[in-house]
C-alpha positions as CSV (number, residue, x, y, z in Angstrom):
1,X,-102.3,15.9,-13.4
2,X,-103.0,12.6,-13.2
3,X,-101.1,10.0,-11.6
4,X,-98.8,8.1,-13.6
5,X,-97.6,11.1,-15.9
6,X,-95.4,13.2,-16.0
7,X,-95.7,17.0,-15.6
8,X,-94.3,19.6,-17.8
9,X,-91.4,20.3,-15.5
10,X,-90.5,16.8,-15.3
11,X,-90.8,16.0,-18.6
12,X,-88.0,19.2,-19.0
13,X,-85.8,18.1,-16.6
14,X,-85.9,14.6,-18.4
15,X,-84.9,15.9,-21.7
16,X,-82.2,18.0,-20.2
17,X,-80.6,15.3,-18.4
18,X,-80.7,13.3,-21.6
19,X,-78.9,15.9,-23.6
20,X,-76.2,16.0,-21.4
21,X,-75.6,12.0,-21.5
22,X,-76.5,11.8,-25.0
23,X,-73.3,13.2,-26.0
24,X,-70.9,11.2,-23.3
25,X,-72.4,8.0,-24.9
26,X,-72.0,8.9,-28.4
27,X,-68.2,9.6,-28.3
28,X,-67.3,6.7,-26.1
29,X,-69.4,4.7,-29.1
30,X,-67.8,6.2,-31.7
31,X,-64.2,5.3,-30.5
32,X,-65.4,2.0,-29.0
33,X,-64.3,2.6,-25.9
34,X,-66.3,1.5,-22.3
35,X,-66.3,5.0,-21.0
36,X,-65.5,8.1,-22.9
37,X,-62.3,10.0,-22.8
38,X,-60.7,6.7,-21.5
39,X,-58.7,3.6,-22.5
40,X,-59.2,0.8,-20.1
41,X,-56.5,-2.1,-20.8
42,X,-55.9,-5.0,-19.1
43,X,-52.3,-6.1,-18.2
44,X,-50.7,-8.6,-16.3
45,X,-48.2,-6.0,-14.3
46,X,-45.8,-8.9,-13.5
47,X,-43.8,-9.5,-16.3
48,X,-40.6,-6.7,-16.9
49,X,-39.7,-5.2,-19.3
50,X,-42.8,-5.5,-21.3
51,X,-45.2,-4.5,-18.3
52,X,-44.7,-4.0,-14.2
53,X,-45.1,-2.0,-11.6
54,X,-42.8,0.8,-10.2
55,X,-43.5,2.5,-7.6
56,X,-47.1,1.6,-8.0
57,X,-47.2,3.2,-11.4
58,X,-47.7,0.8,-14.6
59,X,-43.8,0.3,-15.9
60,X,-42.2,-0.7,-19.3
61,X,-42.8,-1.4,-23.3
62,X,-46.6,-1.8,-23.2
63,X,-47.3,1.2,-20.7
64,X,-44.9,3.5,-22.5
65,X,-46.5,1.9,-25.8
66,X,-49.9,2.5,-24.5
67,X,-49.6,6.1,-23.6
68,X,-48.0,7.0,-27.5
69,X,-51.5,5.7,-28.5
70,X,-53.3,6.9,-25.9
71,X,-52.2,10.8,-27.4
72,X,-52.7,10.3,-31.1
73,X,-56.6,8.6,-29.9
74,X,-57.3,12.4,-27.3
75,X,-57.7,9.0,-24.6
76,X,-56.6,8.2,-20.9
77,X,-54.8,5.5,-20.5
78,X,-56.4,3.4,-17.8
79,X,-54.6,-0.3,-16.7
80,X,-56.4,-2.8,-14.5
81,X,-53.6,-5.4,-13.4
82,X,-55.3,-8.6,-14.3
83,X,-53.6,-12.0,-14.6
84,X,-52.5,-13.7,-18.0
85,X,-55.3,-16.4,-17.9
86,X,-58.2,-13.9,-17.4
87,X,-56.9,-11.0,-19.9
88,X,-59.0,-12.6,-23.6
89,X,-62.4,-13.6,-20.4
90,X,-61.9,-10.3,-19.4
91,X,-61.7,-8.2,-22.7
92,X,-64.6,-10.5,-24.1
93,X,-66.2,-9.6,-20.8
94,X,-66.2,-6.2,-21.6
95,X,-64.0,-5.6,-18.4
96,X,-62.0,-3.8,-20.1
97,X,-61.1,-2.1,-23.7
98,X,-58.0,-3.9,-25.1
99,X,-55.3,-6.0,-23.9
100,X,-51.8,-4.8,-23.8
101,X,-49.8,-7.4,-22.1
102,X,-46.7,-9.3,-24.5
103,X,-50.1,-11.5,-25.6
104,X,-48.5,-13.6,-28.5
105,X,-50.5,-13.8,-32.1
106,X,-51.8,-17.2,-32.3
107,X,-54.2,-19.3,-34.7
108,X,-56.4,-20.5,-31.3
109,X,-56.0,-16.4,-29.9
110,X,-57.4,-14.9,-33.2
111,X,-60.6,-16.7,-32.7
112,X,-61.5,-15.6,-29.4
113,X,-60.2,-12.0,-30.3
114,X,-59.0,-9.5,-32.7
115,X,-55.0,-8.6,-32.7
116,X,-53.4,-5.4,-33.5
117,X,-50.0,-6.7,-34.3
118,X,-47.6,-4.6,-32.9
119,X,-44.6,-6.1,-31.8
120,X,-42.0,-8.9,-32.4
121,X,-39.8,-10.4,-29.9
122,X,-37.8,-13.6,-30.0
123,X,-34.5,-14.4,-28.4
124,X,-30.7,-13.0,-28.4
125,X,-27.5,-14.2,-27.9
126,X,-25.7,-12.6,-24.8
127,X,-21.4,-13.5,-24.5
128,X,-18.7,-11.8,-22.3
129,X,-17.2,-8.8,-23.7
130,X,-13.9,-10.2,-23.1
131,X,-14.9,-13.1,-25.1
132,X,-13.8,-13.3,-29.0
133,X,-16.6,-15.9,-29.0
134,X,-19.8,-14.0,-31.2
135,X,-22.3,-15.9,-32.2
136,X,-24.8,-14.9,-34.6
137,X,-27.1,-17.7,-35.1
138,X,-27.8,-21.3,-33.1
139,X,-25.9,-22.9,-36.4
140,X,-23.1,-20.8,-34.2
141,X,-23.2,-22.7,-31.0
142,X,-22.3,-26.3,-31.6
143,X,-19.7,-27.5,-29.0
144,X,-21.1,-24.4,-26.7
145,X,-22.8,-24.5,-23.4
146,X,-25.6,-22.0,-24.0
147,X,-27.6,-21.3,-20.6
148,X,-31.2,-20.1,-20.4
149,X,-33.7,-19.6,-18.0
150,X,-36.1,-22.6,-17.1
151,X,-38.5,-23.7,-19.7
152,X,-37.7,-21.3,-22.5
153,X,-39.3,-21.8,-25.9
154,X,-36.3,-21.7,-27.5
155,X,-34.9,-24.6,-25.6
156,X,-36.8,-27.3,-27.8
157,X,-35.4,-25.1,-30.6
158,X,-31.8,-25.6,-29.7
159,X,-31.8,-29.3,-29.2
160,X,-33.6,-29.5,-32.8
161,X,-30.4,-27.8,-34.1
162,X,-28.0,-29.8,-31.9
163,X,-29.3,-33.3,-33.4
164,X,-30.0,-32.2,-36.9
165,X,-27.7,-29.5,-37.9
166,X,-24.5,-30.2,-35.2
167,X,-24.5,-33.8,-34.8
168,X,-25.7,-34.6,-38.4
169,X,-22.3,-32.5,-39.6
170,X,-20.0,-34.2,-37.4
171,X,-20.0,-31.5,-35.1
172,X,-20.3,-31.6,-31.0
173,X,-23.6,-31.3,-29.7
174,X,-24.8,-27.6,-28.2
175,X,-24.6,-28.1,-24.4
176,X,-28.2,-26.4,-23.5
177,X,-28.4,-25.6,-19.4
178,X,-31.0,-24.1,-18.1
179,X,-31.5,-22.2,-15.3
180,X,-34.3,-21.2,-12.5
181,X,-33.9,-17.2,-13.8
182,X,-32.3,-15.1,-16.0
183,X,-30.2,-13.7,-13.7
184,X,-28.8,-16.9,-12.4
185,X,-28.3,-17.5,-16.1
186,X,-26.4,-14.3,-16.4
187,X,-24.1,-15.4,-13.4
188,X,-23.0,-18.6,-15.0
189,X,-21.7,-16.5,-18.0
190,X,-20.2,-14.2,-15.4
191,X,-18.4,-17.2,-13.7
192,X,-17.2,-18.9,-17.4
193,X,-19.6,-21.9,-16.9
194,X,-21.3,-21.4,-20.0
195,X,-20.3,-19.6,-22.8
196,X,-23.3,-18.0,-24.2
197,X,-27.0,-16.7,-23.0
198,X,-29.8,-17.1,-24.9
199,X,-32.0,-14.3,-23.2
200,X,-35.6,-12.8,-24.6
201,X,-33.9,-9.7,-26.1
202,X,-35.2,-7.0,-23.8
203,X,-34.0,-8.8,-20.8
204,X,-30.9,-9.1,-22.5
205,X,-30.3,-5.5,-22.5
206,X,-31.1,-4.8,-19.4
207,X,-29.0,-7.5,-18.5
208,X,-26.3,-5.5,-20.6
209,X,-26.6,-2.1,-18.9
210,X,-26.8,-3.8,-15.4
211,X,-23.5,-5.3,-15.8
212,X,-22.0,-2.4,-17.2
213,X,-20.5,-3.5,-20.1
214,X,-19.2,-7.1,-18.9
215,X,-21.6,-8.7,-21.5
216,X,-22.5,-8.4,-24.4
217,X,-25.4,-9.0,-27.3
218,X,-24.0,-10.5,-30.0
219,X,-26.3,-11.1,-32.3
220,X,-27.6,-9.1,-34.8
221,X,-31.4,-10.2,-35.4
222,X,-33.9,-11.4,-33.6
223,X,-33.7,-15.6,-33.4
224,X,-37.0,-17.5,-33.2
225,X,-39.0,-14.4,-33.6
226,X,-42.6,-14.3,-32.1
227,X,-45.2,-11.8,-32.9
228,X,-47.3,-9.9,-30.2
229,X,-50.4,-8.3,-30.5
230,X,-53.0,-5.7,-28.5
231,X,-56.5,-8.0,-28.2
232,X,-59.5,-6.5,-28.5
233,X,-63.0,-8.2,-28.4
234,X,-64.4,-9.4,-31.7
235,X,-67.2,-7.3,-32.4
236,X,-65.6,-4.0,-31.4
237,X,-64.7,-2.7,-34.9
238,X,-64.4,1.0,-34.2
239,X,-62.2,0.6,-31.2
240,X,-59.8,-1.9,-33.9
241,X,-59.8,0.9,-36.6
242,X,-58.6,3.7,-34.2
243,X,-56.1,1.4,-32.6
244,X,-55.0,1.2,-36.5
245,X,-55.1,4.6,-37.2
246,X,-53.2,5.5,-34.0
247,X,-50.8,2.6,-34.8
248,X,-50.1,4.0,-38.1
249,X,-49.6,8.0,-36.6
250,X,-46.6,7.1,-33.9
251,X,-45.0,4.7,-37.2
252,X,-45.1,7.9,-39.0
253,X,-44.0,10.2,-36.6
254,X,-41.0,8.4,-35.4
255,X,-42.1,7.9,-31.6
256,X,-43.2,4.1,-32.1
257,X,-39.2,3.2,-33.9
258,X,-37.4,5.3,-31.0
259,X,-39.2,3.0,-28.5
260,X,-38.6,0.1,-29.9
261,X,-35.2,0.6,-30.2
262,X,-34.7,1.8,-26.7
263,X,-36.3,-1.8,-25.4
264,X,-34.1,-3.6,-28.3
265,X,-37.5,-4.9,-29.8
266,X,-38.3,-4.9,-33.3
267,X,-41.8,-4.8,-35.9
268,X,-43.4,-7.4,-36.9
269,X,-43.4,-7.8,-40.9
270,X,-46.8,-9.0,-43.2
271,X,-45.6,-12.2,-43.8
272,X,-44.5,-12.7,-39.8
273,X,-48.1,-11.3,-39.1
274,X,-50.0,-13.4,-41.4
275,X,-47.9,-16.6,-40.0
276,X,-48.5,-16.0,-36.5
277,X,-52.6,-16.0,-37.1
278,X,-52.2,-19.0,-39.2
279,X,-53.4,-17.2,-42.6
280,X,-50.3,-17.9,-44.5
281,X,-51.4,-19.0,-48.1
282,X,-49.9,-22.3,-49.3
């Protein structure tokens, strides 16, 4: 034989070995995926309910959501814990496969990735049981001390209502106080010094079933609702169409409605969708 080539044994051995990978390659390819028979996601793991760690183990809405799809798409859920900033780098980066991590839908987000929009969150209103006080709305709270936690969206929101809807009627302003944490929030209803929370409604019931009945969520719908979505890297159309698919199996089948309810979180509707990516028609 001459040197340089390969001989007849080698050759065999080659073609064998390729046979074997050929296969591993095409179904990860097929669904999209990094490695087959696995869903990589990236996840900040700091941020109950929606995703955490307990007990070491990935805890919450986007785990539990992630395993549902995880069964319908014959995949292994796989989370790398990977901070908010670098989740759309890293998913571009091919780090990882998708992003599950409360990742709100925006304009500026949908150009960097593609969303699955899966989710819709927003705010609630939390009052004393004792209370006869139950708001339904922030038209409700003029004259009220509302507390929140530091810095919540929803905070701009209020005063907008105060001065244009409370004021402008010849009614008192809403009081808005915020707070370093929900919690703390939670213990100035306790103590009477404000009269109403305005919580991110899975916090609120948690907040609820903590306090064993000594609050309550009053309202009915979610207020200033915001739309999440799972990101996955432009490009990657055949991991986008199972996500779909699977999306579409756990709707049908009940399991995705049972855990929405359980974390007090609701679905996003077309028009919602269509306004949080900024494709709302005139």
């Amino acid at each position: 034989m001459q040197k340089g080539l390969m001989g007849k044994n080698t050759r065999f051995a080659l073609a064998i070995a390729l046979s074997c990978v050929a296969p591993l390659l095409s179904a990860a390819e097929s669904k999209g995926t990094l490695k087959p028979g696995e869903l990589s996601i990236g996840s900040d793991l700091t941020y109950p309910p929606y995703t955490y760690l307990e007990q070491k183990q990935p805890s919450g809405f986007d785990p539990e959501f992630m395993q549902l799809m995880g069964k319908q798409l014959g995949l292994e859920p796989r989370f790398l814990d990977t901070r908010f900033a670098n989740l759309i780098l890293g998913v571009n980066a091919q780090r990882f496969d998708v992003v599950a991590s409360a990742l709100y839908v925006t304009p500026e987000r949908a150009k960097q990735v593609d969303f699955i929009s899966y989710l819709k969150t927003g705010s609630s209103l939390m009052v004393l049981s004792a209370s006869d006080f139950r708001p339904q709305r922030p038209e409700d709270l003029c004259g009220k001390r509302v507390g929140s936690i530091k810095g919540a969206s929803w905070v701009p929101k209020l005063n907008k209502v105060s001065a244009e809807y409370c004021v402008a009627s010849g009614k008192p302003a809403i009081q808005s106080r915020e707070f370093p944490t929900s919690p703390e929030a939670a213990q100035a209803l306790l103590a009477k010094a404000v009269d109403v929370q305005m919580e991110d409604p899975a916090v609120a019931k948690i907040i609820v079933e903590k306090l064993q009945g000594k609050t309550v969520i009053s309202s009915s719908e979610l207020i200033y609702p915001v739309v999440i979505g799972l990101a996955v890297r432009k490009g990657n159309q055949a991991l986008l169409d199972e996500l779909n698919s699977a999306l579409a199996q756990i709707k049908q089948d009940g399991s995705y409605g049972e855990l929405l309810a359980r974390y007090n979180l609701d679905e996003p509707n077309a028009g919602e969708i269509n306004a949080a990516l900024g494709t709302t028609t005139p």
